[in-house]
C-alpha positions in Angstrom: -82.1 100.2 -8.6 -79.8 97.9 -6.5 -77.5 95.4 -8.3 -78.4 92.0 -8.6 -75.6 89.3 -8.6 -76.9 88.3 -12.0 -76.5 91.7 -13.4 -72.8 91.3 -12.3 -72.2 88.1 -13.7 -71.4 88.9 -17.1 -68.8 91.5 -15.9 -67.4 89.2 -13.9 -67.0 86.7 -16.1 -65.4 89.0 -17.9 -62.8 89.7 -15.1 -62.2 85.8 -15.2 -61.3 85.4 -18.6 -59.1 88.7 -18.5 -57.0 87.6 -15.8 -55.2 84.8 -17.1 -54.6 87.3 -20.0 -53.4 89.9 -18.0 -50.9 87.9 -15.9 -49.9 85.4 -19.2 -49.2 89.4 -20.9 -46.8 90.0 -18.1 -45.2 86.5 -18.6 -44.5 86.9 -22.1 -42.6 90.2 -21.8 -40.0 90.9 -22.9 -40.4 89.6 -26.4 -37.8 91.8 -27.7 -35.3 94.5 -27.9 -35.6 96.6 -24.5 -34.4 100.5 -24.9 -33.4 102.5 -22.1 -33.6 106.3 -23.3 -31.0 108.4 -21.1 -32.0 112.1 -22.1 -27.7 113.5 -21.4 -24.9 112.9 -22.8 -22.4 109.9 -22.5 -19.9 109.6 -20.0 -22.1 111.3 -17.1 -23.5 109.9 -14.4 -27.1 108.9 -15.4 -25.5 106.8 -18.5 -23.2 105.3 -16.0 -26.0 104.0 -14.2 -28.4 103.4 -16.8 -25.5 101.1 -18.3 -25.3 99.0 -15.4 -28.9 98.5 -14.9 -29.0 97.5 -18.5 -26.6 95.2 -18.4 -27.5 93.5 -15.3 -31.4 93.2 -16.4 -30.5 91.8 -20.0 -28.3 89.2 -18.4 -31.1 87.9 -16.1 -33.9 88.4 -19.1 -32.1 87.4 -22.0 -32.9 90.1 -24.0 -31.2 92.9 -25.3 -31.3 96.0 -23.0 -29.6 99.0 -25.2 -29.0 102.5 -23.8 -30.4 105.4 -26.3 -28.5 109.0 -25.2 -31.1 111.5 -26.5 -29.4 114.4 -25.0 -30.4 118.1 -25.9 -32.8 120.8 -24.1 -31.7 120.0 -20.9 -33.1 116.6 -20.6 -36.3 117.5 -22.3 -36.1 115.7 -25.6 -35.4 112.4 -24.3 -37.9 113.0 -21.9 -40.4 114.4 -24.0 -39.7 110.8 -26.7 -40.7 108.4 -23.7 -44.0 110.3 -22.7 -45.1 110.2 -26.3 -44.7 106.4 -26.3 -48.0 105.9 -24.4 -48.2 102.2 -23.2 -44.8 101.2 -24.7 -43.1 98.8 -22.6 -40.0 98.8 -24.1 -39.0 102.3 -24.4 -38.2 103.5 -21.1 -36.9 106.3 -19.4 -33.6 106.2 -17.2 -34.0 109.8 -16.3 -33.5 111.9 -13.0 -35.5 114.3 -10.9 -35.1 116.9 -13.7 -38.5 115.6 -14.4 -40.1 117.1 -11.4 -39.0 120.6 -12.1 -39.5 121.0 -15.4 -43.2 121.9 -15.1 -41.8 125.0 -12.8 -39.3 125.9 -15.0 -41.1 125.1 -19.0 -44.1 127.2 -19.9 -44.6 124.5 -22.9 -43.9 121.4 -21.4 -44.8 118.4 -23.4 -45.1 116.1 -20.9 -46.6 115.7 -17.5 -44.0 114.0 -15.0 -47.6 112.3 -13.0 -49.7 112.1 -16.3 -47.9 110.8 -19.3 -45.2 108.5 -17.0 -45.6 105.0 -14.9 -42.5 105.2 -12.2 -41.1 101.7 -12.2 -37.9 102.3 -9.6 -36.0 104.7 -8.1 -32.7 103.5 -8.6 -30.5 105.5 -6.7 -30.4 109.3 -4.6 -27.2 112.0 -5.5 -26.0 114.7 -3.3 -24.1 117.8 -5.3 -20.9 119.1 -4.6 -20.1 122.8 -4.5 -16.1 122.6 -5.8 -13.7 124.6 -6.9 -10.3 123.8 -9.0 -7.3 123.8 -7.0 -6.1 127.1 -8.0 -8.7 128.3 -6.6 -6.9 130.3 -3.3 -10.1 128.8 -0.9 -10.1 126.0 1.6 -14.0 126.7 3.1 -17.1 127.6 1.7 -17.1 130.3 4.0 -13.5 131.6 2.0 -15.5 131.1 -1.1 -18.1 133.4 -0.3 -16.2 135.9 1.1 -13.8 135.9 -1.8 -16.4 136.2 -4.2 -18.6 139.0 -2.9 -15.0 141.2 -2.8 -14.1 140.9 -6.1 -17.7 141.2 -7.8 -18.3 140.1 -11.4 -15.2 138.4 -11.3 -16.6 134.7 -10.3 -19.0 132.4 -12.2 -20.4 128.8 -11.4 -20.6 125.8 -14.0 -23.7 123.7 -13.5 -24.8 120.6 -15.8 -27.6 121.7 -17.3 -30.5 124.8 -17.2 -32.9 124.2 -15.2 -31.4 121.1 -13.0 -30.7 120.9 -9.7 -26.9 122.3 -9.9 -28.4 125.5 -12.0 -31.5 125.9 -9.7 -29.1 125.6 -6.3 -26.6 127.8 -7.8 -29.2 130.7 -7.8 -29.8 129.8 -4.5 -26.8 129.9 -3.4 -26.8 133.6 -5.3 -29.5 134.5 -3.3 -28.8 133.1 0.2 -24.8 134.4 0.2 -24.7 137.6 -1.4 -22.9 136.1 -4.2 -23.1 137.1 -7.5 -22.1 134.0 -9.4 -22.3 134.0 -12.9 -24.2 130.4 -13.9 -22.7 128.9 -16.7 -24.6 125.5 -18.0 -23.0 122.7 -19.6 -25.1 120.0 -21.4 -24.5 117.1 -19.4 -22.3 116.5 -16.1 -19.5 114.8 -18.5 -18.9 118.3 -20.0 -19.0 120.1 -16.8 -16.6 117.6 -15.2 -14.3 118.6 -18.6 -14.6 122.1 -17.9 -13.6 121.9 -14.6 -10.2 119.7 -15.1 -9.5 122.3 -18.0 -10.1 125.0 -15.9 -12.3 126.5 -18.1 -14.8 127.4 -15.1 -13.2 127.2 -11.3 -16.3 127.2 -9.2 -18.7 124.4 -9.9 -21.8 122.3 -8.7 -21.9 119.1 -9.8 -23.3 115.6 -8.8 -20.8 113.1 -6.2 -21.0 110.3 -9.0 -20.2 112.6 -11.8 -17.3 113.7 -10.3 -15.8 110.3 -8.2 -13.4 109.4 -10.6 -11.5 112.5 -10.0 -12.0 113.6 -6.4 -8.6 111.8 -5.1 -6.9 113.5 -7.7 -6.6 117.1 -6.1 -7.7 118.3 -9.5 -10.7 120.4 -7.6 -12.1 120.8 -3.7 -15.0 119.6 -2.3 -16.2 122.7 0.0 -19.8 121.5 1.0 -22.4 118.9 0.0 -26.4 119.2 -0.8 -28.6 117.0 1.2 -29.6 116.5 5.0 -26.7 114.2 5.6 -23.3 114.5 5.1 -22.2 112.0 1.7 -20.5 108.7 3.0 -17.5 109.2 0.3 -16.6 112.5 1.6 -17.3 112.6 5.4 -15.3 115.6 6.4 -16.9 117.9 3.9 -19.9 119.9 5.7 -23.0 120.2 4.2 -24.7 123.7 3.7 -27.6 122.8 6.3 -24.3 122.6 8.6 -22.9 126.0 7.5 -26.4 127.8 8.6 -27.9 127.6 5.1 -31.4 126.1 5.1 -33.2 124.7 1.4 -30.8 122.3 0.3 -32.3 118.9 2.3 -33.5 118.0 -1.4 -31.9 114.9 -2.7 -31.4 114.1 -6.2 -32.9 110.4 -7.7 -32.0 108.5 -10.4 -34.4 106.4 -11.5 -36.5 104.2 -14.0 -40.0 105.1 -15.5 -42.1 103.8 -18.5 -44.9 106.1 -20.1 -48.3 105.7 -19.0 -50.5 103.1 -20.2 -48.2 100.1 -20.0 -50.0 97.0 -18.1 -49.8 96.7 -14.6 -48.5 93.5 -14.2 -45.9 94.3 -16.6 -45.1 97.3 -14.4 -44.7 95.0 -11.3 -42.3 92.5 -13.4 -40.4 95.6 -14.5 -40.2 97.0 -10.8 -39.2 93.9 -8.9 -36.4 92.9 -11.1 -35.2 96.3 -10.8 -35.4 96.7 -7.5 -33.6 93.5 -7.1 -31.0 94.3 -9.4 -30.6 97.4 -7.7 -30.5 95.9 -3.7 -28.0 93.0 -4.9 -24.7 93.2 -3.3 -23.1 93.4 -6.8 -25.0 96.6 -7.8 -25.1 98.0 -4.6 -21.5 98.2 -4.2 -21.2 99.9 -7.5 -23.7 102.4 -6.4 -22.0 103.1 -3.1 -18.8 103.9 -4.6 -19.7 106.1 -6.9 -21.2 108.2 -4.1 -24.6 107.6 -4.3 -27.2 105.9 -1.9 -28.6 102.8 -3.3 -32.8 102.5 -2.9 -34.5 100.0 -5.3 -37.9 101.0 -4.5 -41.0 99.2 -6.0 -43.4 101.2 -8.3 -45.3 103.0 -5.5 -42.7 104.0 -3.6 -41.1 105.9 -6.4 -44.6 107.6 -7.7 -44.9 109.3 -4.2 -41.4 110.5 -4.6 -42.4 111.9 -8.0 -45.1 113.8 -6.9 -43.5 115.5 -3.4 -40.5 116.5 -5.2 -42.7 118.4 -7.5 -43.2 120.4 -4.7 -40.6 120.6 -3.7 -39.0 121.7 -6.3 -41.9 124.1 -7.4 -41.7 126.1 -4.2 -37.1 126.2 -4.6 -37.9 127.8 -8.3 -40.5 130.0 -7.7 -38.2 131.3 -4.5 -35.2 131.7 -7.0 -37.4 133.4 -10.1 -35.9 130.8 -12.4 -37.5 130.4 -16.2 -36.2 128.9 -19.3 -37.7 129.7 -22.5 
């Protein structure tokens, strides 16, 4: 039976009274205490950021925008605490791309990176560096792996975290070289970056933000870089597509996501001053010198990045036969 305009003009009616709702909703918010849940440790990288971010958007909303480190299980906890607060728009997540490999790596996920989160904006993309400490008798990554794979067993590689991208391009690296690094995870880059002045480990991957307050130090070498371009900060470093190794084009993202359910026009508000915190010169700068490439996406942008790096990732840890229990 076709549709008569009559039969549609209580539902849209409806629509006409819900509208003013819906944008007055998005007008009114925030009301109160915003919390940014950062699922590592302080001192690294992603609270560094988050920090910022925080500060900058409770300045321009006069609200107060706290940071929440719910570290533990490599990411998943704090992760796992925002997904459960369906349609919460004041618990949000300032994670990183861990959130796209965890369905590859977790047999009992409790969360769905596409499902249970609303991306709002990707903040920022990493590279890793592949270092080692500086009594470490290498200058090239090509000394590296030669030095490792004649003196097996005597080598191992500090990542930041099981299952993230340092642990999962460590094995790669395993796998690719002939090298059998022995991957030790830290929880959080903060304690990897410790271990590594300490000498504790001597070979490490770690993310170019984590470790720029010590790179002009000659505490540790930069051998190569992750990613399809060579990192800004440290142009004469190679990176391992240069040095004939091929599945490390994959960037990493910092970003910031609320769970699912939250209103979209409160999404949009959320995304645009984001993004506008993140493109202003001020922020920007901040970004840039810690080694990182600024983005400031809108909501969109950053759910498409969401769902190809799950691929992306899916296909790197099935390929290295990575899973955590």
């Amino acid at each position: 039976m076709p549709i008569t305009i009559r039969a549609l003009k209580p539902l849209l009616c409806t629509l006409f009274f819900l509208l003013p709702w819906c944008v007055a909703q998005a007008d009114s918010y925030p009301q109160r205490e915003i919390s940014f849940i950062v699922p590592y440790p302080p001192g690294g990288a992603t609270d560094t950021l988050a920090r910022a971010v925080a500060l900058e958007l409770s300045d321009r909303w006069e609200v107060p925008v706290v940071v929440d480190n719910r570290a533990g299980a490599s990411g998943n906890i704090g992760n796992t605490q925002v997904a459960k607060a369906k349609g919460d728009p004041y618990t949000l997540l300032f994670g990183i791309n861990f959130i796209t490999q965890a369905p590859a790596l977790f047999e009992n996920l409790h969360y769905d990176p596409v499902r249970d989160f609303t991306p709002i904006s990707e903040v920022a993309r990493s590279q890793n560096l592949i270092v080692v400490t500086d009594d470490m008798p290498v200058k090239t990554f090509e000394e590296l792996v030669k030095r490792v794979k004649d003196n097996p067993g005597e080598y191992e590689m500090g990542n930041y975290g099981m299952g993230t991208s340092s642990h999962i391009y460590a094995e790669y690296l395993n796998k690719q070289t002939g090298m059998d690094l022995l991957h030790i995870p830290y929880p959080g880059a903060a304690p990897l970056l410790n271990a590594l002045l300490g000498k504790q480990v001597r070979v490490a991957i770690i993310d170019a933000a984590s470790a720029r307050s010590q790179l002009d130090t000659g505490a540790f070498r930069v051998l190569a870089v992750t990613g399809s371009d060579r990192l800004s900060t440290q142009p004469e470093v190679p990176t391992l597509k240069e040095l004939g190794y091929s599945g490390f084009d994959a960037y990493g993202w910092f970003g910031l996501l609320a769970p699912a359910g939250i209103d979209d026009n409160v999404r949009d508000k959320l995304s645009k001053e984001v993004s506008d915190i993140v493109q202003d010169e001020k922020t920007s700068e901040l970004l840039t010198r810690l080694g990182l490439t600024p983005v400031g996406s809108r909501s969109d942008a950053f759910a498409e990045v969401v769902r190809e790096d799950m691929k992306t990732w899916g296909n790197l840890i099935a390929e290295t036969g990575i899973t955590i229990h």
